[in-house]
C-alpha positions in Angstrom: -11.8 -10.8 9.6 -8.4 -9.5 9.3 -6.8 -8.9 6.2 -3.1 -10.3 5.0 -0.3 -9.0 5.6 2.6 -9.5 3.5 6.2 -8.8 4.1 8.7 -6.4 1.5 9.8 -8.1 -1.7 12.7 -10.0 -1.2 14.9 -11.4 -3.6 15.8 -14.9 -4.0 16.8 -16.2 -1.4 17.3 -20.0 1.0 13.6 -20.0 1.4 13.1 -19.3 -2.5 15.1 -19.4 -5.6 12.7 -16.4 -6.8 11.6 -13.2 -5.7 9.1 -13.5 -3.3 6.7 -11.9 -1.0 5.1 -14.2 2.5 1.4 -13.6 4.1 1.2 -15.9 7.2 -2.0 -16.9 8.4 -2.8 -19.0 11.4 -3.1 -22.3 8.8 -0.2 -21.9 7.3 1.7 -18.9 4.7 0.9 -17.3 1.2 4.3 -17.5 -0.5 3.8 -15.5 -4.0 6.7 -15.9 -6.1 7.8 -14.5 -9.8 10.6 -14.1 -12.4 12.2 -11.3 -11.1 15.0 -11.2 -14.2 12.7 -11.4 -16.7 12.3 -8.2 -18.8 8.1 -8.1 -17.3 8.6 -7.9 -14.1 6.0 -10.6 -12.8 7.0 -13.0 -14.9 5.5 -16.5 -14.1 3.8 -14.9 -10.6 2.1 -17.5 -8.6 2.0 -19.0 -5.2 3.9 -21.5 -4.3 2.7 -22.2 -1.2 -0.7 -21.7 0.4 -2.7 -22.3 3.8 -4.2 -25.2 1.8 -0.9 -27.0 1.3 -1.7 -26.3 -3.1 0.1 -24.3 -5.6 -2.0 -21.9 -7.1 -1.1 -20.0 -10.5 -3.3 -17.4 -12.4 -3.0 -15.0 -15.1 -2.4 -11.9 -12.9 -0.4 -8.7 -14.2 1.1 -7.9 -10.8 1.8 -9.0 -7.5 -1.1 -6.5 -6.3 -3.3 -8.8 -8.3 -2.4 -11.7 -6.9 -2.4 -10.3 -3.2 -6.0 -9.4 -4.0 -6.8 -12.7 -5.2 -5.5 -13.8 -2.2 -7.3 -12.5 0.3 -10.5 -12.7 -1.5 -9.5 -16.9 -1.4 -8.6 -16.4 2.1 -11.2 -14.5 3.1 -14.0 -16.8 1.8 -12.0 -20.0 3.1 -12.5 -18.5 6.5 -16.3 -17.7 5.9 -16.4 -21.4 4.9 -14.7 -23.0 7.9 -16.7 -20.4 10.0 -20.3 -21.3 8.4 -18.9 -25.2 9.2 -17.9 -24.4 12.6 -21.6 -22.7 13.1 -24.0 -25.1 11.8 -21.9 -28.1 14.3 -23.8 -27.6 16.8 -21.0 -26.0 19.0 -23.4 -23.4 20.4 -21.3 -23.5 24.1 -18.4 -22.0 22.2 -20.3 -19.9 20.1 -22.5 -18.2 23.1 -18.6 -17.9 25.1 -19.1 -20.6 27.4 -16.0 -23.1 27.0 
């Protein structure tokens, strides 16, 4: 499964009034957001947005740590819609035959 990629840091900006980082993923975008004034420079880091249509905030040091975090969520959310997609019964998609 392919890992996230994530575009430079970027300031605040139309598409967010912080500083920000986006990961887009076929279901939709990781936008991880922080405090950029603030004298620790994550200040308040979460994501604002993700695939799931949820906020999601944690206790993470760095945006590193919450790119990590990230994928790890993502990565399992794609084992779980796999796993769902496997035990359907779609076994003509699964053996390449559309």
């Amino acid at each position: 499964m392919s890992a996230l990629v994530w575009t430079e840091e970027k300031k605040a900006n139309e598409d967010c009034s912080y500083n920000h980082t986006i990961a887009v993923t076929p279901f939709g975008r990781f936008l991880l957001s922080w405090k950029g004034w603030k004298e620790t420079p994550y200040h308040g880091i979460g994501f604002d947005e993700t695939p799931w249509g949820d906020a999601w905030y944690d206790c993470w040091d760095t945006a590193e740590e919450a790119k990590i975090a990230a994928e790890e969520r993502y990565q399992t959310m794609l084992k779980k819609e796999l796993d769902k997609f496997n035990n359907s019964g779609n076994m003509e998609v699964q053996n390449g035959n559309v």
